[in-house]
C-alpha positions in Angstrom: 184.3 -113.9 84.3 180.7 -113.7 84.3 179.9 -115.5 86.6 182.3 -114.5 88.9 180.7 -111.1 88.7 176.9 -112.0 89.3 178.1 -114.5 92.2 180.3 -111.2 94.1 177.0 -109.1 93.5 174.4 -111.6 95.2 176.7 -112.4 97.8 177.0 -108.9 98.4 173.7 -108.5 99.0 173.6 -111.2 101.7 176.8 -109.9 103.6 175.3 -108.8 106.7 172.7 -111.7 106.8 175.3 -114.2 107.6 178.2 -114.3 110.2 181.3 -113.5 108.6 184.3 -116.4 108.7 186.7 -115.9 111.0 189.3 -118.0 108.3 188.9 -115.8 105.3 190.2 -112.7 103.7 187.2 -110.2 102.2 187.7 -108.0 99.8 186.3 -104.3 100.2 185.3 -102.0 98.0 182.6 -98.9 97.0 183.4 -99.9 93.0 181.4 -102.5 91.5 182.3 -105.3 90.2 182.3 -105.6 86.7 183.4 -105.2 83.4 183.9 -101.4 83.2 187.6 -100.8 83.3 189.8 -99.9 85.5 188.8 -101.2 89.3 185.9 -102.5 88.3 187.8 -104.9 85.7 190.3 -105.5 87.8 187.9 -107.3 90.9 186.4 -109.0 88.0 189.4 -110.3 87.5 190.7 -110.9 90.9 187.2 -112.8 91.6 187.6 -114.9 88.9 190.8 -116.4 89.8 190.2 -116.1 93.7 191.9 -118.7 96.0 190.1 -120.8 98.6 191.4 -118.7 101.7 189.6 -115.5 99.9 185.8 -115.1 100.2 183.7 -114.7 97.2 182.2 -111.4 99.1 182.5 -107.8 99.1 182.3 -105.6 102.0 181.0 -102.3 100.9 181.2 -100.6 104.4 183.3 -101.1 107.5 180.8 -99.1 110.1 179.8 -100.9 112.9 181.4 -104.0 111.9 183.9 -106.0 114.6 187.0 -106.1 112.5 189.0 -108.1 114.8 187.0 -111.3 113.8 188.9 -110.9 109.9 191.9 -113.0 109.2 192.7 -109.8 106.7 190.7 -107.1 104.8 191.7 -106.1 101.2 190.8 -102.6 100.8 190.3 -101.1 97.3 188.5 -97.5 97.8 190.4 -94.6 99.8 187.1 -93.5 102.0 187.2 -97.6 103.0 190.7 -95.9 105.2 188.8 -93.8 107.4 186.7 -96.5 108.7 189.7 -98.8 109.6 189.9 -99.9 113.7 193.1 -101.4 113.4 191.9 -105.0 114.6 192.9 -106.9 111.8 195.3 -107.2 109.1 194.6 -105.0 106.5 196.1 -104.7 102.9 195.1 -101.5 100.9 195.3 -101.5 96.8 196.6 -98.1 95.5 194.6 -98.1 92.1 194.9 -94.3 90.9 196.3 -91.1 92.5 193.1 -89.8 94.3 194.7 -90.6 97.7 197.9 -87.3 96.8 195.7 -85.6 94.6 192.7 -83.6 94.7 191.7 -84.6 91.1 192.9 -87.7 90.9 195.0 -86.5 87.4 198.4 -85.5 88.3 198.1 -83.1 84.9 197.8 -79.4 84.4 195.4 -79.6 81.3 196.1 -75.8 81.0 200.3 -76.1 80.3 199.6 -79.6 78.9 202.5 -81.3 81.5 202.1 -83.9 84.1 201.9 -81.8 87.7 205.6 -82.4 89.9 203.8 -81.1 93.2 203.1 -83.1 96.0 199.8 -82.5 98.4 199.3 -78.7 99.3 196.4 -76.4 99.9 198.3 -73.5 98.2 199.5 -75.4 95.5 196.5 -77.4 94.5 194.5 -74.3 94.7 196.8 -72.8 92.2 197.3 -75.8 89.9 193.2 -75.8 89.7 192.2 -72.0 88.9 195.9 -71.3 87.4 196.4 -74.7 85.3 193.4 -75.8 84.9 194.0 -79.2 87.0 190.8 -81.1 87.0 186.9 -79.5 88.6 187.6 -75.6 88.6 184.0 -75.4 90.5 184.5 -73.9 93.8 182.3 -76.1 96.5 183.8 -79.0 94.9 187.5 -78.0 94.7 187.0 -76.9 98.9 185.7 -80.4 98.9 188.3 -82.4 97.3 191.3 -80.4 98.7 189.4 -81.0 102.2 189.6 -85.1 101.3 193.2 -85.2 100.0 194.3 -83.5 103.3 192.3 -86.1 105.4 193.1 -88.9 103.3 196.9 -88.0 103.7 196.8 -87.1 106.9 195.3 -91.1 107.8 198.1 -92.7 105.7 200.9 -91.6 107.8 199.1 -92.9 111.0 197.4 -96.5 110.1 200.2 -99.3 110.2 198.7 -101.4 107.0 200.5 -102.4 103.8 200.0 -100.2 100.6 200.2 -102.0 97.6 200.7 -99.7 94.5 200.2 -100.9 91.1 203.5 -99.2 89.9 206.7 -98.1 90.8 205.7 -94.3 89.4 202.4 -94.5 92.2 204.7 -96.0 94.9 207.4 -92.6 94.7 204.1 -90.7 95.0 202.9 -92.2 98.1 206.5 -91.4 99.6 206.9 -88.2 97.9 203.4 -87.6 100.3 204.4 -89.0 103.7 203.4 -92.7 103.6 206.5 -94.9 104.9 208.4 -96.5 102.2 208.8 -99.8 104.4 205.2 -100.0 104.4 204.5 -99.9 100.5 205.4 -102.6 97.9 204.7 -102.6 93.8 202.8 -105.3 92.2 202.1 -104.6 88.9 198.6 -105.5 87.4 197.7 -108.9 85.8 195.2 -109.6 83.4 192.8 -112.7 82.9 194.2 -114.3 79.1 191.1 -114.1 76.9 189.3 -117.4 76.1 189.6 -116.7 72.3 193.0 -116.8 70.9 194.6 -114.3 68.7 197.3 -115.7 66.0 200.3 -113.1 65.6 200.4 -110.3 63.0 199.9 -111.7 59.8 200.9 -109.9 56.6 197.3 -110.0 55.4 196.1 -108.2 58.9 199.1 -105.9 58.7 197.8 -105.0 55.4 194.3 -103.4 56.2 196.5 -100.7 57.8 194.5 -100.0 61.1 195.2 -99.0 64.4 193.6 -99.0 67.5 192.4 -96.6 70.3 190.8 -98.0 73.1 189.6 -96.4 76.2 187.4 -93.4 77.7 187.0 -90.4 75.5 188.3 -87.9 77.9 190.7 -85.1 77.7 193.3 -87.2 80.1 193.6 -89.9 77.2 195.2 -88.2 74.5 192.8 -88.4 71.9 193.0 -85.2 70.4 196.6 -85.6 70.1 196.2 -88.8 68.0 193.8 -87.1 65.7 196.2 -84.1 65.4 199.0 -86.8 64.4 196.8 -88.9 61.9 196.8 -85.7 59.4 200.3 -86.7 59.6 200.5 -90.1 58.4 199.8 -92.0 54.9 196.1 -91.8 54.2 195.6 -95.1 54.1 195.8 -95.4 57.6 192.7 -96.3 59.1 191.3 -95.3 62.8 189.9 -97.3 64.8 187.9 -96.0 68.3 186.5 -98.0 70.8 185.1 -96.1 73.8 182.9 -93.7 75.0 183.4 -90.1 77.1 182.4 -86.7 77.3 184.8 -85.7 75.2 183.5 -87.5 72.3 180.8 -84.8 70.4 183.9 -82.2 70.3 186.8 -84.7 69.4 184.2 -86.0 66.4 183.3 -82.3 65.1 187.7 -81.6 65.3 188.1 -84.8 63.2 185.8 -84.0 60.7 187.1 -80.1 60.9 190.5 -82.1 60.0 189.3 -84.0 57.5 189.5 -87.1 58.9 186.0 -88.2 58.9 186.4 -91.3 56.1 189.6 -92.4 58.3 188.0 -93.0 61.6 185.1 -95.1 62.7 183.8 -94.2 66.5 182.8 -97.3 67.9 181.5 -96.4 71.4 181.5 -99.1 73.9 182.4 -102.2 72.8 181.4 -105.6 74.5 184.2 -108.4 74.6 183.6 -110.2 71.2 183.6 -106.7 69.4 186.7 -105.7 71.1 188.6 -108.9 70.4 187.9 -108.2 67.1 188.9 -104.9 66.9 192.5 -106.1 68.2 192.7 -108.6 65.9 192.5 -106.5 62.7 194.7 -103.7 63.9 198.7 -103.7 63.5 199.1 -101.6 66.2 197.1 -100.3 69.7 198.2 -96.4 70.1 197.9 -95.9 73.9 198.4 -92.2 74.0 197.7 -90.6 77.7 199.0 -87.5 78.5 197.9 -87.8 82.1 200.3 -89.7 83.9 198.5 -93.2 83.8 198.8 -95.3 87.1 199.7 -98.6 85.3 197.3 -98.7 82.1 195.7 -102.4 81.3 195.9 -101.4 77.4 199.0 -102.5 76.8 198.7 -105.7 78.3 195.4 -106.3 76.5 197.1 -105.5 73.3 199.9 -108.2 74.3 197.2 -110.9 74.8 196.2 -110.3 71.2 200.2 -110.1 69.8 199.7 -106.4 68.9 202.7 -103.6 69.3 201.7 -100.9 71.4 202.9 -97.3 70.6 202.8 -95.5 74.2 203.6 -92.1 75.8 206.4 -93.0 78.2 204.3 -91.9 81.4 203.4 -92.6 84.4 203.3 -96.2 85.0 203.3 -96.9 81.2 207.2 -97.2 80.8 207.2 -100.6 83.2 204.7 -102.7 81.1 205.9 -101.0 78.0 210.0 -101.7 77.0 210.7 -99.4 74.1 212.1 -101.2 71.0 211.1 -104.3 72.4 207.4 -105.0 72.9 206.4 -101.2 71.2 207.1 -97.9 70.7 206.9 -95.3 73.4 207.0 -91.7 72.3 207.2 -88.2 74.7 203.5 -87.1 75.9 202.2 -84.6 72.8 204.8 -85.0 70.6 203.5 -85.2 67.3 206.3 -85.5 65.1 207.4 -88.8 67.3 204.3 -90.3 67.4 203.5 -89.9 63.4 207.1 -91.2 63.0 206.4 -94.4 65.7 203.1 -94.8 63.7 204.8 -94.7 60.4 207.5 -97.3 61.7 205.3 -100.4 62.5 203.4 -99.6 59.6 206.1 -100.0 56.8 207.4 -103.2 58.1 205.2 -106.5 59.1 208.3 -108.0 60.4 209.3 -105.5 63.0 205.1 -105.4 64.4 204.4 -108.8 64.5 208.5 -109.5 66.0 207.0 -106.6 68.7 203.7 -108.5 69.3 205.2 -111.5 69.5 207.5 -110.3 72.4 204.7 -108.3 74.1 203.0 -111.6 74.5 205.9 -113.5 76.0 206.5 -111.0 78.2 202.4 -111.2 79.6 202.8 -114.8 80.0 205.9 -114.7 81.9 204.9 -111.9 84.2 201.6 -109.8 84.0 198.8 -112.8 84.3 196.3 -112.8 86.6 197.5 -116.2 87.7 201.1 -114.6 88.7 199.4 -111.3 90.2 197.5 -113.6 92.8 200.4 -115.6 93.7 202.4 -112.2 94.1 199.2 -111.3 96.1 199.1 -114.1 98.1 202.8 -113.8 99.5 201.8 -109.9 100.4 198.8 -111.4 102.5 200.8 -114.0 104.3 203.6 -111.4 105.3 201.2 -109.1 106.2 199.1 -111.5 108.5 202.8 -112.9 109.8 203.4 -109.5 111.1 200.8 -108.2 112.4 200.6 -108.2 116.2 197.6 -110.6 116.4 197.1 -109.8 120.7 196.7 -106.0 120.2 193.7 -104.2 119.6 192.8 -100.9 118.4 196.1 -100.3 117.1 195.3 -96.8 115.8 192.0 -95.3 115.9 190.3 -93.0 112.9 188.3 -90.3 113.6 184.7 -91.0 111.7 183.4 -89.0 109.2 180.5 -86.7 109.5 
């Protein structure tokens, strides 16, 4: 994948050198590409198993470029919208919920339950000073409510195809205007990892670890993990890989807990680390409170035959079958997750039967292999449709 990330950065930087081929599709996109998480893994990704009809460049900006000369553009950052002409076929990737919501959370930290509104000046206003929704800082809350409106307000005019990365982030898009004809669900993929994992053995199952991967934020559900460990059997042993803001207070509440020699804070981990991490864990608690998009833990977990104990929201639920490939539990319950917890960790049999199915179900649908070929079919309907003599289908007014 490394390569495939230096070769996208250099050929980024001689994009507007060169004429652009008429025969290709170009991916676009204000994230890097890298190894980061989220977007930034995912273009890793896609770059690394790109076909041959796909350029192996990124188009940063769309200002005074003639879009009609594209055979389609693959949009992957929302500002990417409002420089759109309309003279090509264009696909747009709906990655988080920044496009309906001003803070890009969907949660009201301040009643600790996922947010049911859709899109409103009033309402966001209220669910930021009331509940405590995201940036309480007034020039920036003016700002983002001003780019959710205009955002919005360009999705129910440009005649492209959304592609949302689960069903929960499709019924938001509707729920906020966008056509449902024009939006389809393909769920992410992953790239298998180069060094293979053997399923839960006893011995593994026996250092009694689990694992917590991702950034140390308030969103994540760390602090309700820690809250839950005091909980479980002491021998249960913590293991954190990430890093965040959040970290300096979430440390000083473990140790106020007394759960100092149960946890080790990794920080950012590079790939080997990581792997390694998985490998001597029986279980990957993925514990978001914030109503994850689609979440890339749990099928990073599955390429390493781990259970995953989840909270069932957001996108979670469709990657995660409860009682089947892990556990998932209600957002902040304690009691359920200590008792999920406690579940894989009295019986080997039952965690490594769970790994076991997670991985079966990866390989059959969430590799990166399928999620380009799925990808591919949404390109080639999307190009068949669109009306290939008309020109400046829709016009969006430029930003100033």
């Amino acid at each position: 994948m490394l390569n495939s990330i230096n070769n996208a950065k250099q050929n980024d930087e001689l994009l507007h050198r060169d004429i652009f081929k008429e025969d290709l599709i170009y991916q676009c996109s204000n994230f890097d590409v890298g190894e980061g998480g989220g977007v930034e893994t995912y273009l890793a990704s896609l770059f690394e198993h790109r076909p041959p009809e796909v350029s192996d460049r990124v188009i940063k900006s769309l200002n005074n470029v003639d879009q009609s000369q594209f055979k389609l553009l693959h949009l992957h950052s929302p500002d990417l919208l409002l420089q759109l002409t309309g003279e090509c076929p264009t696909v747009f990737s709906v990655h988080n919920h920044s496009l309906y919501c001003p803070s890009g959370t969907k949660y009201l930290a301040g009643q600790r339950t996922i947010c049911d509104r859709n899109f409103s000046y009033l309402g966001c206003t209220w669910g930021k000073l009331a509940d405590k929704c995201g940036s309480r800082r007034p020039l920036r809350t003016l700002k983002e409510l001003q780019n959710t409106h205009q955002l919005l307000d360009v999705l129910k005019k440009v005649k492209i195809t959304f592609v949302a990365n689960s069903e929960y982030v499709r019924q938001e898009l509707i729920k906020n205007g966008v056509p449902s004809e024009q939006i389809v669900t393909l769920h992410c993929g992953i790239s298998i990892p180069q060094i293979t994992t053997a399923p839960l053995s006893l011995d593994i199952h026996q250092n009694h670890r689990i694992l917590f991967v991702g950034r140390i934020v308030s969103d994540k559900g760390l602090e309700w993990l820690l809250k839950t460990l005091i909980h479980t059997n002491p021998q249960i042993q913590l293991d954190i890989a990430g890093e965040g803001w959040e970290r300096p207070r979430l440390e000083t509440l473990a140790n106020t807990l007394g759960l100092s020699n149960r946890i080790t804070w990794h920080g950012w981990c590079d790939r080997n680390t990581l792997n390694n991490l998985y490998e001597q864990c029986f279980a990957v608690i993925f514990p978001s409170v914030w109503p994850e998009p689609a979440g890339l833990v749990t099928l990073e977990a599955y390429s390493r035959y781990r259970p995953v104990i989840g909270s069932a929201v957001g996108g979670i639920p469709e990657h995660l079958r409860d009682g089947e490939t892990g556990i998932l539990v209600p957002g902040n319950d304690i009691k359920k997750l200590a008792g999920a917890i406690h579940d894989l960790y009295g019986d080997h049999q039952k965690s490594r039967h769970m790994g076991e199915q997670g991985h079966a179900l990866l390989m059959k649908e969430f590799t990166m292999n399928a999620h380009v070929n799925n990808l591919r079919t949404i390109y080639a309907k999307t190009i068949a449709e669109f009306p290939s003599r008309a020109k400046k289908i829709y016009s969006i007014p430029q930003v100033k």
